[in-house]
VOVEXPA-737859 format. One line per 10 residues: number of its first residue (from 1); their letters; for each residue x, y, z of N, C-alpha, C. Coordinates in steps of 0.1 Angstrom, whole numbers, plus 5000, padded with zeros to 4 digits. Example, Ala and Ser with C-alpha at 12.3 -4.5 7.8 and 13.67 -1.06 7.14 Angstrom:
// residues 2
1> AS> 5132 4943 5078 5123 4955 5078 5132 4967 5078  5128 4978 5071 5137 4989 5071 5129 5000 5079
//
This chain:
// residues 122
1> XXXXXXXXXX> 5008 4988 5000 5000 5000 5000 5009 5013 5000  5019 5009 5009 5027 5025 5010 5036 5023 4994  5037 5015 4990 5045 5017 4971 5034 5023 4964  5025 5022 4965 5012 5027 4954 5009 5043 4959  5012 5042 4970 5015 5059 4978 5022 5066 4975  5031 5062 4971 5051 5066 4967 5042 5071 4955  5041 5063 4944 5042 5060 4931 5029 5068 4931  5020 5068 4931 5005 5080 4930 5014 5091 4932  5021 5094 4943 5025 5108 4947 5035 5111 4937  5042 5106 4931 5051 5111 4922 5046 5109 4910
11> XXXXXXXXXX> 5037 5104 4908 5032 5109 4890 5021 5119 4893  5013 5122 4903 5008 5129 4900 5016 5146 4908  5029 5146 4908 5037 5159 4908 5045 5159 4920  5040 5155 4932 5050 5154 4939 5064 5151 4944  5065 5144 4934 5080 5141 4934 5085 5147 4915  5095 5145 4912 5100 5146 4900 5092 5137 4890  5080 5142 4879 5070 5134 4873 5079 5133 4860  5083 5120 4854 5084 5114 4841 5072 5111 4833  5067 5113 4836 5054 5106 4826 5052 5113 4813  5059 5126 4809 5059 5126 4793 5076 5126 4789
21> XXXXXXXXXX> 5082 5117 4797 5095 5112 4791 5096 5109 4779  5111 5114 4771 5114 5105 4758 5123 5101 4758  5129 5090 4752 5142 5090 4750 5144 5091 4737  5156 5092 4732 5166 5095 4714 5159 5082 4708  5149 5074 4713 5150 5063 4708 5128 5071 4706  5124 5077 4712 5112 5079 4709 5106 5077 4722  5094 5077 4724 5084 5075 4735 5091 5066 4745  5092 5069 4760 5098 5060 4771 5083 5055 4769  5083 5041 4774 5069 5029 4779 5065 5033 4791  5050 5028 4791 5046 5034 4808 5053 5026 4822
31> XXXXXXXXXX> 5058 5012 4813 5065 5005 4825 5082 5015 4826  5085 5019 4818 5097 5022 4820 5098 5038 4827  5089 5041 4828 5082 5057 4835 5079 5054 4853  5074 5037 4852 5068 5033 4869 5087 5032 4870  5094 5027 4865 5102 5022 4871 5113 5033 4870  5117 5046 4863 5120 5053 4868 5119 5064 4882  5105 5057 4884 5098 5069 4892 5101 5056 4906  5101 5043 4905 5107 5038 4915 5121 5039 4919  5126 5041 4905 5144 5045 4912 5147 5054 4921  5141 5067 4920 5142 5075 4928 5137 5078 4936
41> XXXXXXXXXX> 5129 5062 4940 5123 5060 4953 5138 5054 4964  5144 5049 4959 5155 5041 4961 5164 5050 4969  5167 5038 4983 5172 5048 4997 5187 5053 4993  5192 5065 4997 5203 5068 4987 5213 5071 5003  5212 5065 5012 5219 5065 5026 5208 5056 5033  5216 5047 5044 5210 5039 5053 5203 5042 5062  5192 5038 5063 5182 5038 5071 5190 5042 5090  5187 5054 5091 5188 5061 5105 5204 5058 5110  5214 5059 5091 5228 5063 5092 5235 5049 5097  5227 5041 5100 5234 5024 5104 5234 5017 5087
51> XXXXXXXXXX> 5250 5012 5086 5256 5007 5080 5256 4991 5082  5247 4987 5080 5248 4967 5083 5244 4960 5076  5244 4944 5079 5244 4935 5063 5232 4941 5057  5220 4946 5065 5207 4951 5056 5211 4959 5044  5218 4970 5051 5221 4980 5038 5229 4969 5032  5240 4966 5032 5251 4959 5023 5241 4948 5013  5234 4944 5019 5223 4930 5007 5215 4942 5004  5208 4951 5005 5204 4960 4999 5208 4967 4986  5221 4974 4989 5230 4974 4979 5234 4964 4971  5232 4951 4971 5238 4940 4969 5225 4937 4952
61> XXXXXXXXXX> 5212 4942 4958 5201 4937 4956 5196 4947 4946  5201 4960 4948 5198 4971 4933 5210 4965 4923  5220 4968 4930 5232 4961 4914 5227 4951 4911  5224 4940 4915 5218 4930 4906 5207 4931 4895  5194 4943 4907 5186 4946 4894 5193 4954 4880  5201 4964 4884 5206 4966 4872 5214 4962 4865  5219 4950 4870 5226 4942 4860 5218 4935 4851  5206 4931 4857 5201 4923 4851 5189 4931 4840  5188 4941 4842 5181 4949 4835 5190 4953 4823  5195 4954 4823 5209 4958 4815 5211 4942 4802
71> XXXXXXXXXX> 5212 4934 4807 5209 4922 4803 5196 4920 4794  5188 4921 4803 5173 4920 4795 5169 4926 4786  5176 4937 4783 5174 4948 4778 5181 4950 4763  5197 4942 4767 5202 4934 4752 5196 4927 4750  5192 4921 4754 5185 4908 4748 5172 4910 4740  5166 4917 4740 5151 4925 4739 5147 4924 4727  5139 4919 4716 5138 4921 4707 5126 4926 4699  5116 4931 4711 5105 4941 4707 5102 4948 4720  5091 4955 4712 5088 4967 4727 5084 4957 4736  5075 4945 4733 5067 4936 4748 5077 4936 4757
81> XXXXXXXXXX> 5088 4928 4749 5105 4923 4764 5107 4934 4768  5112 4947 4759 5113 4961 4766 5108 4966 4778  5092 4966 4776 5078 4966 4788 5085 4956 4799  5091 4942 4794 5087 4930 4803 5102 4933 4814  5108 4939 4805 5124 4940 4814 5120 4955 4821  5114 4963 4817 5115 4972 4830 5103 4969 4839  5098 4960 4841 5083 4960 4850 5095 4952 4859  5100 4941 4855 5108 4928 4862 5114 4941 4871  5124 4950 4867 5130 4959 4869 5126 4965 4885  5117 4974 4875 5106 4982 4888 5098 4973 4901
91> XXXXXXXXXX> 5099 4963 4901 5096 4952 4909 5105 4943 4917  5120 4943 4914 5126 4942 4919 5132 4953 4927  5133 4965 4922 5136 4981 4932 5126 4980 4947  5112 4978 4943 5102 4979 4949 5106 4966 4958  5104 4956 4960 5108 4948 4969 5120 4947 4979  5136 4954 4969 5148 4953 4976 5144 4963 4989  5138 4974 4985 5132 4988 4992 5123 4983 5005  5117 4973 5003 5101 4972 5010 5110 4961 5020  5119 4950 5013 5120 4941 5022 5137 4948 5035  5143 4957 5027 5150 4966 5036 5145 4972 5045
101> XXXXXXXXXX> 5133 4984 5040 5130 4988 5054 5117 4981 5063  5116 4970 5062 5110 4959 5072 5121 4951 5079  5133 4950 5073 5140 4940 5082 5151 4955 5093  5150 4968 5090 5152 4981 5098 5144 4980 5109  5134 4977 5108 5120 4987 5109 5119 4972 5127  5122 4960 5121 5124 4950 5129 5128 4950 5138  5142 4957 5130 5153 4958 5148 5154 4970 5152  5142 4981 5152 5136 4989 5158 5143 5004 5156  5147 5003 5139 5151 5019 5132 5139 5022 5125  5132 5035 5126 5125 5035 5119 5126 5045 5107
111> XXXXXXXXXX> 5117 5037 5099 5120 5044 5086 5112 5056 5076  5105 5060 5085 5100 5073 5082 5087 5071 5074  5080 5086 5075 5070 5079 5066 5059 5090 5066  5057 5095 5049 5051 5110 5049 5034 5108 5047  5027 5116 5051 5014 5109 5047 5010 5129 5047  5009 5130 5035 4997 5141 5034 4980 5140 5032  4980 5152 5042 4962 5148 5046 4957 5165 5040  4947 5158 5033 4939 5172 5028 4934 5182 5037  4934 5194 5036 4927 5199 5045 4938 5207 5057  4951 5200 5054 4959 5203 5069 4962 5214 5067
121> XX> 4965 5227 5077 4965 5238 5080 4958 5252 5073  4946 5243 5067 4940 5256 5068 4929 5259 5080
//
């Protein structure tokens, strides 16, 4: 529920919105737009400054997606694989992310968490 939060909130403007991205190559795909907009969901320092195997398999667990994205991606030989390597992609960010800050969140760092409510301060 909180990724569909993230992800609502940043296409519809609150974070940096891709959604009329292009690239030199013509129209970015709508999967390759979710999964930009998950990259930069992607924790860019450890959860409450602690350095431990979570972060290290964390990190361990984005290089793999982009290796493997990178991979999929030679390999590709129509737009469907293109679609099918960035969803795999965007789905792997989303997990390495969700299952990091639950195994934090465990040993009692917490990981923050923004919730805007309509209506607040007026």
């Amino acid at each position: 529920m909180i990724r569909s939060t993230f992800l609502g909130a940043a296409l519809l403007g609150l974070a940096p919105a891709v959604a009329l991205a292009q690239s030199p190559e013509g129209p970015v795909s709508y999967e390759e737009q979710l999964a930009q907009v998950e990259d930069q969901l992607v924790y860019q320092a450890p959860i409450a400054g602690v350095q431990n195997d979570y972060w290290f398999n964390y990190q361990t667990d984005l290089a793999e997606a982009r290796k493997e994205l990178t991979k999929d991606l030679r390999r590709s030989s129509d737009a469907e694989d293109n679609r099918d390597a960035w969803e795999e992609y965007r789905a792997e960010l989303a997990d390495a992310r969700g299952d990091y800050a639950k195994e934090m969140a465990e040993k009692g760092y917490p990981t923050g968490e923004v919730r805007v409510l309509e209506g607040a301060g007026r």
